[in-house]
N, C-alpha and C positions, 0 to 999 in steps of 0.2 A: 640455478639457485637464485640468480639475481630477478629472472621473472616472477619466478614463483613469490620472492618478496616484494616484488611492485603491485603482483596482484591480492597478497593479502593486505597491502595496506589502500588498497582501492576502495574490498572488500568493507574492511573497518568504516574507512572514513565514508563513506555512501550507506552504512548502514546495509546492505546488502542482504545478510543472512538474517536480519528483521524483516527487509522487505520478502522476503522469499517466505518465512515461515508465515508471514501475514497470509501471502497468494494463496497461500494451500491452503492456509483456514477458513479461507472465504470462499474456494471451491467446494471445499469437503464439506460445508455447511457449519463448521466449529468456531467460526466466529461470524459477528454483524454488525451492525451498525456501530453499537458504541465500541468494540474494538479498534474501527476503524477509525471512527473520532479521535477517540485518543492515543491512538499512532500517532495520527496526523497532529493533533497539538503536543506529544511530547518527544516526537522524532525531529529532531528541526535539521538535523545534516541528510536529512532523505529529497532527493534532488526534487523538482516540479514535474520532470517526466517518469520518475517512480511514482507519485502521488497518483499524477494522471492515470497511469493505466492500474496505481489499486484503485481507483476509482470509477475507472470504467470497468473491470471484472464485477465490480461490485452493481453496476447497473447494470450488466448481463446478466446476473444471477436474479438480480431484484429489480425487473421494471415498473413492478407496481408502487415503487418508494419513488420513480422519476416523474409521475403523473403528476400535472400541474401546477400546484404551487410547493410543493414537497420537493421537487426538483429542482428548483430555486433555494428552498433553503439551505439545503445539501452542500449545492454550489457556492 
C-alpha cells in the first residue's frame, strides 16, 4: 500500500500520465507540433529528460522539421 502511494505521487508530480498520453499521440500520428509546444510551455513540473525524449520521438517521426535551420528553431 505504501509503494503503490509513493508511486502515485511520483506519478502526479512528474506529470506522468500527460507525458505518456502525449507519446502515444505523437506516434499514432494524433498530435504535432503545436501540441507539443504547448506541452512544453504549459507543463512546467515535466522533468528535462521527459522533454528530451518527447522531443526526440518527435524527430524520429518528423525528420523533415529537423533540416536546417528548422531544427534550430525547435531547439
Amino acid at each position: 500500500m505504501q509503494i503503490a502511494g509513493k508511486l502515485n505521487v511520483i506519478i502526479r508530480e512528474q506529470c506522468l500520465r500527460d507525458v505518456g498520453q502525449l507519446e502515444q499521440d505523437l506516434v499514432f500520428g494524433d498530435a504535432g507540433t503545436k501540441e507539443l509546444i504547448n506541452f512544453f510551455r504549459t507543463q512546467l513540473g515535466v522533468s528535462r529528460e521527459n522533454k528530451l525524449r518527447l522531443l526526440m520521438i518527435y524527430a524520429a517521426i518528423n525528420p523533415e522539421k529537423f533540416e536546417s535551420d528548422k531544427g534550430t528553431k525547435m531547439m
